[in-house]
C-alpha positions as CSV (number, residue, x, y, z in Angstrom):
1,X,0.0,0.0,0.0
2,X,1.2,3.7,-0.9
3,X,1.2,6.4,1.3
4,X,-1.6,9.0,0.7
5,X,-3.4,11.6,2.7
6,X,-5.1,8.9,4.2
7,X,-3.3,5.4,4.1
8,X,-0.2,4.9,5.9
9,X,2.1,1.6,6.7
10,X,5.1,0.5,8.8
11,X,7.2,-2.4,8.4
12,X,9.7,-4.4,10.9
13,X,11.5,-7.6,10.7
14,X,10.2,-9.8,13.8
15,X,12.9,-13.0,15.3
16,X,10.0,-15.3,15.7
17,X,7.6,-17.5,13.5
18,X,4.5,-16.2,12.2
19,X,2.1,-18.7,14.6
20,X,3.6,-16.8,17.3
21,X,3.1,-13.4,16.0
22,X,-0.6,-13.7,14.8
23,X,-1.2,-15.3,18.0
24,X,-0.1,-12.2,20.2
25,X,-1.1,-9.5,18.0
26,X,-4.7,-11.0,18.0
27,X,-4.7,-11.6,22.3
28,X,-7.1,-8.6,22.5
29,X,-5.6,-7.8,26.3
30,X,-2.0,-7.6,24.7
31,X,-2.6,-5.0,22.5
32,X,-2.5,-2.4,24.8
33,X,1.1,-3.2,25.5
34,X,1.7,-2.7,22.2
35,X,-0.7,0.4,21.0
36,X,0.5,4.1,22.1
37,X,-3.0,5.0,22.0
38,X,-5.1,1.7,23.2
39,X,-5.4,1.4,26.7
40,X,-7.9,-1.7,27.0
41,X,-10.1,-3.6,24.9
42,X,-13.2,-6.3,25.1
43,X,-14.9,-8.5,22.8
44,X,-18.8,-7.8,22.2
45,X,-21.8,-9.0,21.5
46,X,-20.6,-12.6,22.5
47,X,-17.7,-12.8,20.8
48,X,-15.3,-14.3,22.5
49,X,-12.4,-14.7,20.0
50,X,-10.7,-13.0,16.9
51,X,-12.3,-14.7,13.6
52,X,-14.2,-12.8,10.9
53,X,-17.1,-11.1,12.2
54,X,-16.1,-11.0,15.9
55,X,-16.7,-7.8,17.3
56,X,-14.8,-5.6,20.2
57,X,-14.4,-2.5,21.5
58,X,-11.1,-0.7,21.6
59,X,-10.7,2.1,24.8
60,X,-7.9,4.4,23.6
61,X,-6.4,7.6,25.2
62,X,-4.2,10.3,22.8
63,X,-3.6,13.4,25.5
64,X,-6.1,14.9,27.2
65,X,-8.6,12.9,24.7
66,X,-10.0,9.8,25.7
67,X,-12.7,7.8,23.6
68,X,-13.5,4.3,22.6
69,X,-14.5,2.2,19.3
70,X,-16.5,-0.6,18.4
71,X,-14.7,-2.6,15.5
72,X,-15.2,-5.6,13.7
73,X,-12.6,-8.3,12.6
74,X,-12.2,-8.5,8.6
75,X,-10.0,-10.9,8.1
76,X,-8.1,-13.6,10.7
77,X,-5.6,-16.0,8.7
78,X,-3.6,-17.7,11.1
79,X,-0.4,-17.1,10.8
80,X,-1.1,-14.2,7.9
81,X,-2.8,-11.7,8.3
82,X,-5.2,-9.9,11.0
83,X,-7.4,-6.8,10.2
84,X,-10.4,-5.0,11.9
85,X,-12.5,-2.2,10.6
86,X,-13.6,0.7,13.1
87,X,-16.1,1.5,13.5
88,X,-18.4,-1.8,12.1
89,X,-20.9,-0.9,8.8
90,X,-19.9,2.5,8.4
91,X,-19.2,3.7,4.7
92,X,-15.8,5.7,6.1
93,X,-14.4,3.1,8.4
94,X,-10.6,2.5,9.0
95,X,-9.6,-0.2,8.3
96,X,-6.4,-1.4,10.5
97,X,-4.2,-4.5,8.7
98,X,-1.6,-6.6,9.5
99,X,0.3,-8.7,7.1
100,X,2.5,-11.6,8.3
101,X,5.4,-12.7,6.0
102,X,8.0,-15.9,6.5
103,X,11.1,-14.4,6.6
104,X,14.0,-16.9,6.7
105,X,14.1,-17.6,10.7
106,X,11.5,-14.9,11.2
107,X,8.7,-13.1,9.6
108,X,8.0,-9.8,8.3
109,X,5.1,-7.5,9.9
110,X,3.1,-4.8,8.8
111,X,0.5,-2.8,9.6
112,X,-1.0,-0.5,7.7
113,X,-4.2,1.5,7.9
114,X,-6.5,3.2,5.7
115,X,-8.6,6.4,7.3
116,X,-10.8,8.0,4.7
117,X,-12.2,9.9,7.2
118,X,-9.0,11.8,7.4
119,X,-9.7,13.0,4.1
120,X,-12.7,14.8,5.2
121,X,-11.8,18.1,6.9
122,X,-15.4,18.7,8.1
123,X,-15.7,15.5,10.1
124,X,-13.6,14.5,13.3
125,X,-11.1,13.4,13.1
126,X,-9.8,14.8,9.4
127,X,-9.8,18.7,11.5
128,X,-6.5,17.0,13.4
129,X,-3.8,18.4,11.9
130,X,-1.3,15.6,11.1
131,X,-3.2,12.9,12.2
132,X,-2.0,10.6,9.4
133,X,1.3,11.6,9.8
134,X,0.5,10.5,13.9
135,X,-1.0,7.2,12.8
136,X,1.7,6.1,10.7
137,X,4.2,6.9,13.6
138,X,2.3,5.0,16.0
139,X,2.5,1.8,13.9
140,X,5.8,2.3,14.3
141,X,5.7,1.9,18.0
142,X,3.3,-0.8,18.1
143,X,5.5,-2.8,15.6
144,X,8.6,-2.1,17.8
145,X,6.7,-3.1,20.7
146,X,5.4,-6.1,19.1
147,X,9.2,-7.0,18.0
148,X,10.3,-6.1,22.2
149,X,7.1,-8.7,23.3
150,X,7.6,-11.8,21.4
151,X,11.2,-11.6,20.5
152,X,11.7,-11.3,24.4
């Protein structure tokens, strides 16, 4: 995925298979360890693990700002790939992704995200001045987090 004013990506190289990634990144009460901005999450609606459809809320905090989104897994490959969209049956949603490649020894991660909302300066939250530009950074911490957690 290209950059634009409202896509943005990050990639690291990660010392441990893909099985193990996939299964931390989709622990929904490890990803606060690994988000800048989530603070807690919880499955809804009864469901009560990540496959397609399952539903959760995210709680996240950015400065001052604290709010929280429902989301809605898209896609849950073992192994592969994990991506949600926030918030669930909205036209604008973001859509958060995470790619898992082998990489000799080790995999390759990235997430990436695609915000059209951040196109749209009348709408929160495209008024935030470099909000993509903060997004993309932040999937730079979360991957480096990610790399800390299951490589140690």
């Amino acid at each position: 995925m290209a950059s634009s004013e409202t896509t943005g990506q990050a990639s690291i190289a990660i010392d441990a298979t893909p099985a193990a990634v996939y299964e931390h990144l989709t622990d929904l009460a490890k990803l606060p360890d690994l988000s800048p901005e989530n603070v807690r999450c919880e499955f809804l609606e009864g469901s009560d693990a990540v496959n397609v459809g399952a539903r959760f809320r995210g709680h996240n905090k950015s400065g001052d700002y604290e709010w929280h989104a429902d989301c809605v897994v898209t896609a849950a490959e073992p192994g592969r790939a994990f991506e949600f969209s926030v918030p669930p049956d909205f036209e604008h949603a973001t859509t958060w992704r995470y790619d898992i490649e082998p990489d000799g020894e080790g995999c390759k991660v990235t997430e990436s995200f695609d915000a059209p909302l951040l196109a749209m300066p009348d709408i929160y939250p495209g008024r935030i001045e470099g909000r993509r530009d903060n997004l993309e950074a932040a999937c730079n911490t979360t991957l480096a987090n990610l790399k800390a957690a299951v490589e140690g």
